[in-house]
N, CA, C and O atoms as CSV, one atom per row, in Angstrom:
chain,resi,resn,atom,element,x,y,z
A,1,UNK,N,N,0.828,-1.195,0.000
A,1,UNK,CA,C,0.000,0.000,0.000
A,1,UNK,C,C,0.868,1.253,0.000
A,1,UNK,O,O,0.618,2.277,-0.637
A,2,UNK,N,N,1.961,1.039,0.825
A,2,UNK,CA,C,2.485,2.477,0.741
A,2,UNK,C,C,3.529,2.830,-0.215
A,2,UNK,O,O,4.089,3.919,-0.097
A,3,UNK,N,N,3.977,1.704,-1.522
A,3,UNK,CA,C,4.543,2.009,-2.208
A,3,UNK,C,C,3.697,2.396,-3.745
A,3,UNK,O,O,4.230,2.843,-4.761
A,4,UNK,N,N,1.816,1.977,-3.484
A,4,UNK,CA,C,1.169,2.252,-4.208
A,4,UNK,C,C,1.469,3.761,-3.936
A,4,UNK,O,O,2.323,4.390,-4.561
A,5,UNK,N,N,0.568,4.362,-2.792
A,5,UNK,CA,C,0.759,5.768,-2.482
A,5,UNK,C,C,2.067,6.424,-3.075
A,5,UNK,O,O,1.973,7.486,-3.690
A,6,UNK,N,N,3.252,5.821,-2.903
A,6,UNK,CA,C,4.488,7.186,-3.567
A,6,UNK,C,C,4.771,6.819,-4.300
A,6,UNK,O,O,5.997,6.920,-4.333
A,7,UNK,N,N,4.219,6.107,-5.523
A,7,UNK,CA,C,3.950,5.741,-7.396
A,7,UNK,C,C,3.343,6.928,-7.176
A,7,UNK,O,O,3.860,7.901,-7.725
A,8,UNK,N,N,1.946,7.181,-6.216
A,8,UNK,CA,C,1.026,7.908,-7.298
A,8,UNK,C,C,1.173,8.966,-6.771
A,8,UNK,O,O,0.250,9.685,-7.154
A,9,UNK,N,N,1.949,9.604,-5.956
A,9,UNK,CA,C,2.575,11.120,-5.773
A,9,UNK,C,C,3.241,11.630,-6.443
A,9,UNK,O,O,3.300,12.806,-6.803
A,10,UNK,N,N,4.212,10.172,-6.832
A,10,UNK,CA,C,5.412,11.170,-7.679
A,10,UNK,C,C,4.443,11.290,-9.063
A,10,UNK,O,O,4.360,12.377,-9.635
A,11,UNK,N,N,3.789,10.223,-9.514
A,11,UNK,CA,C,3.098,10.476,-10.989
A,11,UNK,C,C,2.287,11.901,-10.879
A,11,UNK,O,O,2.452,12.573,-11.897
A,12,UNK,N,N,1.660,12.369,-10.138
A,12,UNK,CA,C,0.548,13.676,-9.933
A,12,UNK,C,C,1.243,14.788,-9.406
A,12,UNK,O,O,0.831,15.912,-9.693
A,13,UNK,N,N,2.314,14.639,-8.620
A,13,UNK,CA,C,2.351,15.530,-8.365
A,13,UNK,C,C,4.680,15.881,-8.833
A,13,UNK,O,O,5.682,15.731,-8.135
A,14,UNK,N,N,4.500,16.282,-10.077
A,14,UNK,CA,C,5.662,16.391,-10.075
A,14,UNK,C,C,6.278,17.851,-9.944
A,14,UNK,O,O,5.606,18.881,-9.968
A,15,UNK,N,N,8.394,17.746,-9.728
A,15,UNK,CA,C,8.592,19.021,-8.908
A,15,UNK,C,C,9.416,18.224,-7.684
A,15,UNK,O,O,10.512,18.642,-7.312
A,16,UNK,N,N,8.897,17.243,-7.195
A,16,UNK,CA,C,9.302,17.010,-6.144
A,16,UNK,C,C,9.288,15.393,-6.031
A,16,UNK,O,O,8.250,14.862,-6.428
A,17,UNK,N,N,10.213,14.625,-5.586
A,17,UNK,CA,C,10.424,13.302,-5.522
A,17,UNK,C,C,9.722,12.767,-4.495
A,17,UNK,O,O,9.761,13.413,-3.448
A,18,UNK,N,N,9.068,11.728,-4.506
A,18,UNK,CA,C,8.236,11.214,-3.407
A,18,UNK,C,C,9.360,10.704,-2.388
A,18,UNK,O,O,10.421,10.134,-2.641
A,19,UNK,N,N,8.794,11.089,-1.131
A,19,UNK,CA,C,10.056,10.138,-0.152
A,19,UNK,C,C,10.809,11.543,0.276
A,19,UNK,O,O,11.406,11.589,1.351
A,20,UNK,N,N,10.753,12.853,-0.730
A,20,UNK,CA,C,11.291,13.653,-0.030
A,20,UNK,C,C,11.487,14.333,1.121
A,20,UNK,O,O,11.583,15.559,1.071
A,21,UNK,N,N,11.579,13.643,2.354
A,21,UNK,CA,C,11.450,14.517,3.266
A,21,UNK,C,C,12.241,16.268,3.697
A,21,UNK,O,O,11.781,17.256,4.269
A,22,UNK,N,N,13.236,16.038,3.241
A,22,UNK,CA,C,13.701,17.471,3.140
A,22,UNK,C,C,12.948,18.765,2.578
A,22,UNK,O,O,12.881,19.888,3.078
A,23,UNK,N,N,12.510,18.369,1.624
A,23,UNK,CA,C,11.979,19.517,1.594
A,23,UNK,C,C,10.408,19.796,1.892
A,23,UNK,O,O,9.785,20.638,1.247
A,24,UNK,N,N,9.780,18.966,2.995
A,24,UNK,CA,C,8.591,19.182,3.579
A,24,UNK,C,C,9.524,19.714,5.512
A,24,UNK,O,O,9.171,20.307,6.531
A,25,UNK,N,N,10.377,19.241,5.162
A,25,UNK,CA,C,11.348,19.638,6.706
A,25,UNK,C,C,11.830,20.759,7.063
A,25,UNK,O,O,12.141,21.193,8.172
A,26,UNK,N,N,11.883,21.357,5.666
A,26,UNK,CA,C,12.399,22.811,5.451
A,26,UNK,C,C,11.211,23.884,5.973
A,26,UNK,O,O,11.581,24.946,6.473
A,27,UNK,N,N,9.989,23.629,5.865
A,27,UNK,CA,C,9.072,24.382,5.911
A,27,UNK,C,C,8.719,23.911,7.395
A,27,UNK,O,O,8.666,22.766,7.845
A,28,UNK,N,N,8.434,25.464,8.185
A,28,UNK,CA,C,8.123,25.664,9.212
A,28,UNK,C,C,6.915,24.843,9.074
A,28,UNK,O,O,6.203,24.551,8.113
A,29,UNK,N,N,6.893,24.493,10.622
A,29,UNK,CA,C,5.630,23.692,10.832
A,29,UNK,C,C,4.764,24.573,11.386
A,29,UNK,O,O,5.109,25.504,12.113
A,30,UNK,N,N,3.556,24.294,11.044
A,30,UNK,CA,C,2.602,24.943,11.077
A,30,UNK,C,C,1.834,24.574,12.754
A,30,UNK,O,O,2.180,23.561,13.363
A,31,UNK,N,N,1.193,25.169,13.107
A,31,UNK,CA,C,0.227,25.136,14.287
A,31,UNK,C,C,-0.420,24.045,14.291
A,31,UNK,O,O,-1.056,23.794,13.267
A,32,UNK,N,N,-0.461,23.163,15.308
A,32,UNK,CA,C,-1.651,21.556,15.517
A,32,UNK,C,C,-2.449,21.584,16.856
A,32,UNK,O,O,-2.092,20.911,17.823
A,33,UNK,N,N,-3.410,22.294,16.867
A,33,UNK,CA,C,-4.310,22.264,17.786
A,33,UNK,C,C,-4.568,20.291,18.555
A,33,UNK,O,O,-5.010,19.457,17.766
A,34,UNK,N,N,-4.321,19.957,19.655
A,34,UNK,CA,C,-4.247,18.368,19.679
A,34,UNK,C,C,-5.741,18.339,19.560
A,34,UNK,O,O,-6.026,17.652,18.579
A,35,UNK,N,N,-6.633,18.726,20.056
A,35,UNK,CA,C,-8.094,19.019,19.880
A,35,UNK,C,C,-8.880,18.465,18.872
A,35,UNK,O,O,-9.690,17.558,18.682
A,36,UNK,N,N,-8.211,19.545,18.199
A,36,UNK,CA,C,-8.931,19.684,16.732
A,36,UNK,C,C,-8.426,18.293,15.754
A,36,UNK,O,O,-9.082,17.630,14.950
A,37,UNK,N,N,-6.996,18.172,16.189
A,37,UNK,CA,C,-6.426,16.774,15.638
A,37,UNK,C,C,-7.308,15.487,15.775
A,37,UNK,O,O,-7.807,14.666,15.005
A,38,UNK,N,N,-7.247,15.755,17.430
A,38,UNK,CA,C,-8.422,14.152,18.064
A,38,UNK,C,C,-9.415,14.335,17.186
A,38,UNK,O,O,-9.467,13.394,16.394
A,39,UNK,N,N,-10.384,15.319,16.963
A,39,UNK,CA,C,-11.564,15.261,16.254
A,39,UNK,C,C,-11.581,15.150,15.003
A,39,UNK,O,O,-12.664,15.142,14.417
A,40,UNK,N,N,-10.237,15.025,14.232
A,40,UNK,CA,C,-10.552,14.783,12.537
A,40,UNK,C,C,-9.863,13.283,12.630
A,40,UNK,O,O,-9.794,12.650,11.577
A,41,UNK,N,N,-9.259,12.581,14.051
A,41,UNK,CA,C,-8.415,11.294,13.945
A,41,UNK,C,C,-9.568,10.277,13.043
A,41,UNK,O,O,-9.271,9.409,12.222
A,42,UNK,N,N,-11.316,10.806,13.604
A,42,UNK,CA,C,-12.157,9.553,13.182
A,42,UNK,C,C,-12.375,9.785,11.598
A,42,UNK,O,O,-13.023,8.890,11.054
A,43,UNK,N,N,-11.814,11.142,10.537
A,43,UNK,CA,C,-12.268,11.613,9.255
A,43,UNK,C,C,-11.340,10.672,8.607
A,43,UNK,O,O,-10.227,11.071,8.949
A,44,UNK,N,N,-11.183,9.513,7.765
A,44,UNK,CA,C,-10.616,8.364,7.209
A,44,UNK,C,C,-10.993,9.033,5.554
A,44,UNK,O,O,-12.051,9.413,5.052
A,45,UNK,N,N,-9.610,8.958,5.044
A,45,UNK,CA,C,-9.330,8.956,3.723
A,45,UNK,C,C,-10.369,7.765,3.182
A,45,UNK,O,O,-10.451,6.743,3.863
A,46,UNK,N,N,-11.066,7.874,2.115
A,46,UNK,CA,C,-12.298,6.685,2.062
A,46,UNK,C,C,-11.431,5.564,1.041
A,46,UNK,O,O,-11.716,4.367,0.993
A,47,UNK,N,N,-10.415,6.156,0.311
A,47,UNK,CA,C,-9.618,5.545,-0.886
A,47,UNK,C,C,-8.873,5.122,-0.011
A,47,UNK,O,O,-8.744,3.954,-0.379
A,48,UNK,N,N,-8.094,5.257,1.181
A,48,UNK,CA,C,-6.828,4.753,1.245
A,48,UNK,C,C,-7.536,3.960,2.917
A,48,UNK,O,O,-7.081,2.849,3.191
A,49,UNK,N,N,-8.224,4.366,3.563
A,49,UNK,CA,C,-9.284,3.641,4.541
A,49,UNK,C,C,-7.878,3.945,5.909
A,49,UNK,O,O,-7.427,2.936,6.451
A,50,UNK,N,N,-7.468,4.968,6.221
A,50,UNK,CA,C,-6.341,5.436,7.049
A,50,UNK,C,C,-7.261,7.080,7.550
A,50,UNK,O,O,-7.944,7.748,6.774
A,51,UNK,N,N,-7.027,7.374,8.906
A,51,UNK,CA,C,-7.245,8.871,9.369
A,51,UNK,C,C,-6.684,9.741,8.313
A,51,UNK,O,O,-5.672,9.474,7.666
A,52,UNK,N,N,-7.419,10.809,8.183
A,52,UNK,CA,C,-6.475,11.618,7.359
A,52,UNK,C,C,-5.312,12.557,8.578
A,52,UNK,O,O,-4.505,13.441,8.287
A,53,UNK,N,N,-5.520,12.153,9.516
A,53,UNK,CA,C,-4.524,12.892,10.516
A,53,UNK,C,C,-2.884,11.683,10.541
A,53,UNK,O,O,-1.797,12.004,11.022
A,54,UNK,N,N,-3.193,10.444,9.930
A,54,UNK,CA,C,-2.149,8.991,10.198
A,54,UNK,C,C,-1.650,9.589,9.000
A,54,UNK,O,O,-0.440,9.752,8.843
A,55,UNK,N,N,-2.547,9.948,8.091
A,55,UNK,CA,C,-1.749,9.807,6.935
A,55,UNK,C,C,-0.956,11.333,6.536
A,55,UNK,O,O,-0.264,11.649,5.569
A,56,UNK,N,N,-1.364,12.024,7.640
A,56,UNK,CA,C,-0.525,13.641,7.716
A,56,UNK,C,C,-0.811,14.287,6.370
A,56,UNK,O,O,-0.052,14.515,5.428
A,57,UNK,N,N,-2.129,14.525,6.535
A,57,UNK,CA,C,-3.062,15.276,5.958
A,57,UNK,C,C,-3.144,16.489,6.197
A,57,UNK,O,O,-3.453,17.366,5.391
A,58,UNK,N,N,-2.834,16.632,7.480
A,58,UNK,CA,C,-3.806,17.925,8.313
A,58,UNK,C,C,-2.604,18.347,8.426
A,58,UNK,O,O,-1.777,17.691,9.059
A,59,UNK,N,N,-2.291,19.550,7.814
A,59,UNK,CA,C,-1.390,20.713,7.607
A,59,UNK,C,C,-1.432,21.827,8.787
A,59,UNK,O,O,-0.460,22.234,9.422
A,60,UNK,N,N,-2.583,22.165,8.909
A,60,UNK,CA,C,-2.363,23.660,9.847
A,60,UNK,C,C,-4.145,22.738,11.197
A,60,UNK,O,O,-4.734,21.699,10.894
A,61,UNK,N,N,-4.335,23.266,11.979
A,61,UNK,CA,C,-5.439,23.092,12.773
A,61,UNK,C,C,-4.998,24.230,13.955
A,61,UNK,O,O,-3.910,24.156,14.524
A,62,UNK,N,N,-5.785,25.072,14.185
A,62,UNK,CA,C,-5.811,26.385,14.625
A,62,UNK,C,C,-7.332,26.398,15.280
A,62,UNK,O,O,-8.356,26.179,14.632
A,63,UNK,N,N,-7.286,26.639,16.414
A,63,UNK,CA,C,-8.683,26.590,17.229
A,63,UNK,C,C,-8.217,27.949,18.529
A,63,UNK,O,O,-7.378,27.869,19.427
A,64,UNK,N,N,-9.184,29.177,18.143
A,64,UNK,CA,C,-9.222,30.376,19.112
A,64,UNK,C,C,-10.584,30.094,19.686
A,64,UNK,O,O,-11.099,28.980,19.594
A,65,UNK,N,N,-11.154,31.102,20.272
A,65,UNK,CA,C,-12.609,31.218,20.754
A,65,UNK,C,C,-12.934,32.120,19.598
A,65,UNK,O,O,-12.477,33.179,19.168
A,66,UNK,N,N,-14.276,30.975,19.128
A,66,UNK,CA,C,-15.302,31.358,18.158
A,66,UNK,C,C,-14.921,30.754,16.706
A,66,UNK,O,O,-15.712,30.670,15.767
A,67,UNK,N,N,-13.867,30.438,16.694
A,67,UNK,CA,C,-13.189,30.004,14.996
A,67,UNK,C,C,-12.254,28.819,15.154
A,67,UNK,O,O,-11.494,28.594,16.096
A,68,UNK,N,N,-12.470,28.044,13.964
A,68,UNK,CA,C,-11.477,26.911,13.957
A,68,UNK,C,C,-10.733,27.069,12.332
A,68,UNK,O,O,-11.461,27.343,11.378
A,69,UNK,N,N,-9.437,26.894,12.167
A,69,UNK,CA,C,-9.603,27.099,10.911
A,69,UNK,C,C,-7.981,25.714,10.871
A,69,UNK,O,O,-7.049,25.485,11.643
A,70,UNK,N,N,-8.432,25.135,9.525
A,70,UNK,CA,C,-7.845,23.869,9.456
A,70,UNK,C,C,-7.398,23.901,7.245
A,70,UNK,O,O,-8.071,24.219,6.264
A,71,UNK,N,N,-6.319,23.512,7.389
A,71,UNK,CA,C,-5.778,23.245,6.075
A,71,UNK,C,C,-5.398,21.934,5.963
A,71,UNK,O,O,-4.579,21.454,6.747
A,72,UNK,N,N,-5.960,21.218,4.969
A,72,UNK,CA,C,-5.590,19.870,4.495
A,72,UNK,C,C,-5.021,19.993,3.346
A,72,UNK,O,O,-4.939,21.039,2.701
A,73,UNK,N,N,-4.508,18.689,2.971
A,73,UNK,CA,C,-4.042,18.216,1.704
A,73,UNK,C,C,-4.361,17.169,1.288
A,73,UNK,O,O,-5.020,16.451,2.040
A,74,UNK,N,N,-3.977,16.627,-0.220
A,74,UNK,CA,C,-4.589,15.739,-0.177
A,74,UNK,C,C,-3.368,14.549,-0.849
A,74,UNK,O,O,-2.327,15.163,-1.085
A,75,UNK,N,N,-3.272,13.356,-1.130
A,75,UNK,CA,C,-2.278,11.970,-1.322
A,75,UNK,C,C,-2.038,12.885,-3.091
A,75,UNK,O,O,-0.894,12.849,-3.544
A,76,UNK,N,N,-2.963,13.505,-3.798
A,76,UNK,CA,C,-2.869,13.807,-5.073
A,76,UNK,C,C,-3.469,14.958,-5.798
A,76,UNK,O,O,-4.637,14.799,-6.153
A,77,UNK,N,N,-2.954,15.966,-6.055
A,77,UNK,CA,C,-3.863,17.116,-7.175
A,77,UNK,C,C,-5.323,16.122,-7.486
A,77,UNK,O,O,-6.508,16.190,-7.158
A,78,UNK,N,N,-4.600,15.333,-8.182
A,78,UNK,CA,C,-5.731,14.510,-8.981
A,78,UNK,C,C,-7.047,13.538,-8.040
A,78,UNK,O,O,-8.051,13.337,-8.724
A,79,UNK,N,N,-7.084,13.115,-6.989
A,79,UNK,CA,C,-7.790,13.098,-6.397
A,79,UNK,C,C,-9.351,13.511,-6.139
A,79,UNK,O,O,-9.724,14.423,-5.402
A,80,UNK,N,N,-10.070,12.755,-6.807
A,80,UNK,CA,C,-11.539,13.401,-6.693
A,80,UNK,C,C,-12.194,13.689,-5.748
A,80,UNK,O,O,-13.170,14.435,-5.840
A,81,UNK,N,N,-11.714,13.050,-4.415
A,81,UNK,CA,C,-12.200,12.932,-3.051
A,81,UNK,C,C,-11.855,14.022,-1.906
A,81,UNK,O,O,-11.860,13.581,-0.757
A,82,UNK,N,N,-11.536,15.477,-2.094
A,82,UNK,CA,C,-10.870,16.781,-2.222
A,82,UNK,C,C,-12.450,17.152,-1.153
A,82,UNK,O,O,-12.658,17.290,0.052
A,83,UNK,N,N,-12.936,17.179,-1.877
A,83,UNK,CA,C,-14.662,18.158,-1.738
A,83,UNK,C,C,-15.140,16.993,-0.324
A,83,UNK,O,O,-15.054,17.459,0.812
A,84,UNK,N,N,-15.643,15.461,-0.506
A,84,UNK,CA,C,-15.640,14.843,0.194
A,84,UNK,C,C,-14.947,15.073,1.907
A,84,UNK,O,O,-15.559,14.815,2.944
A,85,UNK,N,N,-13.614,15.588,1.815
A,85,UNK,CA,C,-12.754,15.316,2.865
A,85,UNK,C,C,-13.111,16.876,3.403
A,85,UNK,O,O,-13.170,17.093,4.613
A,86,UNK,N,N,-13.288,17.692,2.647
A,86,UNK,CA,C,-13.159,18.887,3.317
A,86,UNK,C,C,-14.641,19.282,4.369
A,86,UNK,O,O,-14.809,19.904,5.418
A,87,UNK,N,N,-15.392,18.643,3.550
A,87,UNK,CA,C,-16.948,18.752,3.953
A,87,UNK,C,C,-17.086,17.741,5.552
A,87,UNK,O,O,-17.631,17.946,6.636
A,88,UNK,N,N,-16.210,16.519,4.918
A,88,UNK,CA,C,-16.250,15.524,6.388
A,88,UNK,C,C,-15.608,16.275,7.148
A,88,UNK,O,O,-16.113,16.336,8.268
A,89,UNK,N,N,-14.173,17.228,6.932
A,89,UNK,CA,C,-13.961,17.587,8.172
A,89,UNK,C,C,-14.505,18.989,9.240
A,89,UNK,O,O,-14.229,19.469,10.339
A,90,UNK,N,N,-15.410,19.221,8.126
A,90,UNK,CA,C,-16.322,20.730,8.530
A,90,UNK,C,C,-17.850,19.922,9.973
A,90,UNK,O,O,-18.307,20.191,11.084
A,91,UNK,N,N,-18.021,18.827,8.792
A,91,UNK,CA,C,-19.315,17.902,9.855
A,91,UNK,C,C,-17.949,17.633,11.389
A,91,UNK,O,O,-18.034,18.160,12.498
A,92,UNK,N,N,-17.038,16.853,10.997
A,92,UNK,CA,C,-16.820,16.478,11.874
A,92,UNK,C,C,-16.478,18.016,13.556
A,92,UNK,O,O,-16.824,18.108,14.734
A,93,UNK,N,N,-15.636,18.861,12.562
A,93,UNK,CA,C,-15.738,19.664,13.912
A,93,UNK,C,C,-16.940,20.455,14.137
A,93,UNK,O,O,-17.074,21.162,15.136
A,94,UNK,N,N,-17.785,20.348,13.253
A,94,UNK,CA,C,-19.181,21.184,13.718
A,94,UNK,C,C,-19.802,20.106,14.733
A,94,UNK,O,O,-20.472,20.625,15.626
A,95,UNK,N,N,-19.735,19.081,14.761
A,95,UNK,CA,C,-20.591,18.186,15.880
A,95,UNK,C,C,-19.287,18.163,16.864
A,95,UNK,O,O,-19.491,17.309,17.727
A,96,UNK,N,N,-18.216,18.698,17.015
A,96,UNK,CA,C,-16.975,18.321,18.554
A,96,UNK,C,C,-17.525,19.993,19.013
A,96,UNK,O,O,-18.195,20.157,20.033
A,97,UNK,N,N,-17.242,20.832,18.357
A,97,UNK,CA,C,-17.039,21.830,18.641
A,97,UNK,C,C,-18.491,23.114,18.568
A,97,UNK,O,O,-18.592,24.306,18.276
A,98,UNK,N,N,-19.378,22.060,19.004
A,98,UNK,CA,C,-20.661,23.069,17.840
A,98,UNK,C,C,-20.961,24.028,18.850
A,98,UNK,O,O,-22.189,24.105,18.882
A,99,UNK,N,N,-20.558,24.648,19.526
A,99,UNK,CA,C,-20.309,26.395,19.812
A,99,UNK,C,C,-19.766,26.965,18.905
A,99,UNK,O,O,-20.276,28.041,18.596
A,100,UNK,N,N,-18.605,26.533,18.156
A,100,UNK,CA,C,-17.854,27.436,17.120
A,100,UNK,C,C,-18.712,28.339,16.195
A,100,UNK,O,O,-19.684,27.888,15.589
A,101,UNK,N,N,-18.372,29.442,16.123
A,101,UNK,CA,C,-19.092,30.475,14.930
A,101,UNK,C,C,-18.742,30.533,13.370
A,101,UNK,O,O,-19.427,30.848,12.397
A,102,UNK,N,N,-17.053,29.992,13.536
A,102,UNK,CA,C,-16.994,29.883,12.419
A,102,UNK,C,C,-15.874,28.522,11.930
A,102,UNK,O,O,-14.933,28.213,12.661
A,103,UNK,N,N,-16.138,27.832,10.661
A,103,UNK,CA,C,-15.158,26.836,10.564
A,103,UNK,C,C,-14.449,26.822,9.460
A,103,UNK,O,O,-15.201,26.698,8.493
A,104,UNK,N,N,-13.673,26.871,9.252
A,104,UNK,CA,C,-12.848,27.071,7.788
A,104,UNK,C,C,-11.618,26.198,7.916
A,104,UNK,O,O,-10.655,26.098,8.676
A,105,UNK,N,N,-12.232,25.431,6.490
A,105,UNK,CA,C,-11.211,23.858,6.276
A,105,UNK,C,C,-11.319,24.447,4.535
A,105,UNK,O,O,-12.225,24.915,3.845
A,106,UNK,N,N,-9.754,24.095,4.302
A,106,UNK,CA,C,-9.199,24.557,3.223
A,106,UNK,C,C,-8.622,23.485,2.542
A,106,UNK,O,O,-8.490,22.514,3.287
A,107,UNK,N,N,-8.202,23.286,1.327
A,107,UNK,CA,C,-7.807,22.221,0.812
A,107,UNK,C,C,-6.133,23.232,0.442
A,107,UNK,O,O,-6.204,24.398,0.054
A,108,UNK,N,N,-5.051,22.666,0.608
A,108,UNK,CA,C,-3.803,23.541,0.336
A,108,UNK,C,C,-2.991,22.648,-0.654
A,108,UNK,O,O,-3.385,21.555,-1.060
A,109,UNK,N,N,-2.055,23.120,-0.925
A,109,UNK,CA,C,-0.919,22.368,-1.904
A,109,UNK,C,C,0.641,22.235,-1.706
A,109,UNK,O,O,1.450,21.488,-2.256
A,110,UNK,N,N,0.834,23.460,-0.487
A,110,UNK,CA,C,2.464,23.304,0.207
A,110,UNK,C,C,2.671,23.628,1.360
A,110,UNK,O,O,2.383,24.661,1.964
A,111,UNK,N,N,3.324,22.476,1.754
A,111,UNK,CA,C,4.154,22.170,0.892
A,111,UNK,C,C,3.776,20.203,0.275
A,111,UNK,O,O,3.069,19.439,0.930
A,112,UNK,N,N,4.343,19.890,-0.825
A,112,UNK,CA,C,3.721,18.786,-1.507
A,112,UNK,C,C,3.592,17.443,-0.622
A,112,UNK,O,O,4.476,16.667,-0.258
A,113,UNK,N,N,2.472,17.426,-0.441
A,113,UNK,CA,C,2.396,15.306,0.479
A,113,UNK,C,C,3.699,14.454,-0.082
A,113,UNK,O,O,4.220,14.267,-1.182
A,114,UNK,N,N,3.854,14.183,0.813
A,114,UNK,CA,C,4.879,12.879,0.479
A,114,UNK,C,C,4.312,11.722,1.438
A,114,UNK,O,O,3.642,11.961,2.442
A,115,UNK,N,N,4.647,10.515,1.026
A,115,UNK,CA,C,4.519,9.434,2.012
A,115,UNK,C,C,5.096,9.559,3.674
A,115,UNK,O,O,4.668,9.028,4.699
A,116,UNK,N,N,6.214,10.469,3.450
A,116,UNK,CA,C,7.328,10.351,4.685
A,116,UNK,C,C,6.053,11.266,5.871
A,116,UNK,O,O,6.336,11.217,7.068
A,117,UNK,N,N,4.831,11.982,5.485
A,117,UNK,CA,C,4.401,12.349,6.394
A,117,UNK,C,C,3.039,11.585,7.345
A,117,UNK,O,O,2.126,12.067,8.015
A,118,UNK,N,N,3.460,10.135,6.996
A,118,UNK,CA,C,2.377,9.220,7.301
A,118,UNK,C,C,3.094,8.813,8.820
A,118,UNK,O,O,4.217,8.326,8.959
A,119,UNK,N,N,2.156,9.141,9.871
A,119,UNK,CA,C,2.544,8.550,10.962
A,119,UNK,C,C,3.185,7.317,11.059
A,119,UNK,O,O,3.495,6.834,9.970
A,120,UNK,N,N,3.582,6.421,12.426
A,120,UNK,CA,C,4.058,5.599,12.627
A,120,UNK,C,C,3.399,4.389,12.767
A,120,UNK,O,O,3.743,3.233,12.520
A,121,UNK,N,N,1.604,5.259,13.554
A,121,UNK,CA,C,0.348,4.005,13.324
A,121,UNK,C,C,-0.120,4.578,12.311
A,121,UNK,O,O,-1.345,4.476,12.385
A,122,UNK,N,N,0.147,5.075,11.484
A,122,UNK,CA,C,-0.606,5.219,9.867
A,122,UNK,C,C,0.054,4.011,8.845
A,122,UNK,O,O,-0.587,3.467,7.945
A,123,UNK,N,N,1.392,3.735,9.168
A,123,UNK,CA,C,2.452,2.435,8.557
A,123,UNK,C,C,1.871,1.530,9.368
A,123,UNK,O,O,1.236,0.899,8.523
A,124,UNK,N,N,1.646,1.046,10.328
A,124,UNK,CA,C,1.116,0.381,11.127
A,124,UNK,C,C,0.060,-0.249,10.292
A,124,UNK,O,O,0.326,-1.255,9.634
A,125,UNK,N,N,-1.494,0.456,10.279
A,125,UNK,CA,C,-2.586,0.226,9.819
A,125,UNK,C,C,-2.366,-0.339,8.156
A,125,UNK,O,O,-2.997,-1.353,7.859
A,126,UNK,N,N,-1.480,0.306,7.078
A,126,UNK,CA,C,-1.373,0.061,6.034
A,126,UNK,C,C,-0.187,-0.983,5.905
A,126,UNK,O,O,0.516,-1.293,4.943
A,127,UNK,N,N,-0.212,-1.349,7.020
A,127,UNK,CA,C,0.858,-3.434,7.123
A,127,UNK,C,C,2.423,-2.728,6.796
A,127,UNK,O,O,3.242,-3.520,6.330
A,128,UNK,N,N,2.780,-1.632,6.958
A,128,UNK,CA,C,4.457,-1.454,7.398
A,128,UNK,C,C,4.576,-1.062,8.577
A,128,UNK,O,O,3.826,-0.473,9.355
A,129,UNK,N,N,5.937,-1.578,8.646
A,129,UNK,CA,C,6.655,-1.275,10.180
A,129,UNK,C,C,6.931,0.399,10.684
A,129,UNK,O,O,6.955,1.358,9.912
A,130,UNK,N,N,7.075,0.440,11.791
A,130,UNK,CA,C,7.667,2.451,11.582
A,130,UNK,C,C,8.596,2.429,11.382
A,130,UNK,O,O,9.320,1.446,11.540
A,131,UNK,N,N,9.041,3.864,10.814
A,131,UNK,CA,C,10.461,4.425,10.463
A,131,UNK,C,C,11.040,4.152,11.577
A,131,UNK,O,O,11.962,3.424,11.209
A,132,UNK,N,N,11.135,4.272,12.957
A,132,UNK,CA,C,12.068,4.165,13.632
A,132,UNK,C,C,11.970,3.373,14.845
A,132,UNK,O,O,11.354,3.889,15.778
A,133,UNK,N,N,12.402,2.360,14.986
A,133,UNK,CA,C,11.949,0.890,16.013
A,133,UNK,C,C,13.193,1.301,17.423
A,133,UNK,O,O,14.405,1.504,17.498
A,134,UNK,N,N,12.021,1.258,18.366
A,134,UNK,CA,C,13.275,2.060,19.602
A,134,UNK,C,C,13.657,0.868,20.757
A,134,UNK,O,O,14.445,1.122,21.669
């Protein structure tokens, strides 16, 4: 499975070599509300049947009083399931968080998905071992 996934990164999304971690390392990391994380852990990529949080999806998650605002990505440009994921993750924090006034989930593009940002139980679930056995 996960060598299906970085075939079809590097094919869609070229510019950048799949596996690259350097240059997703280079770029400041963005803000991860743990919150907002727990509540998209149950939003599952429907194609790849993994959290989209395992499979390090979830780019930015930002939670103040009154607003949540969250940037995803997706395994591919090409990906039809874009609209799907963004909408699941709007349901999902409107039912954790439904005081919020406002929710804004974005679909982004950088820096480019690579496989290397799939958790350790995201390799786990898709039958590989983790990167780093302690």
């Amino acid at each position: 499975m996960l060598s299906w996934l970085r075939d079809r990164a590097a094919r869609h999304l070229p510019g950048q070599a799949a596996g690259n971690a350097d240059a997703a390392a280079s770029e400041d990391p963005a803000p991860l509300d743990p919150e907002v994380l727990d509540c998209l852990m149950d939003l599952v990529d429907p194609e790849v049947g993994v959290s989209v949080v395992h499979l390090g999806l979830v780019y930015r998650a930002v939670r103040t009083p009154g607003r949540i605002e969250v940037d995803l990505t997706l395994t591919t440009r090409t990906c039809p399931l874009g609209a799907v994921l963004v909408e699941g993750a709007r349901e999902h924090l409107r039912h954790r968080f439904n005081d919020c006034l406002t929710l804004a989930v974005r679909l982004v593009w950088s820096p480019t998905w690579t496989p290397d940002r799939i958790t350790d139980q995201g390799l786990a679930l898709l039958g590989h071992p983790p990167r780093h056995l302690s």
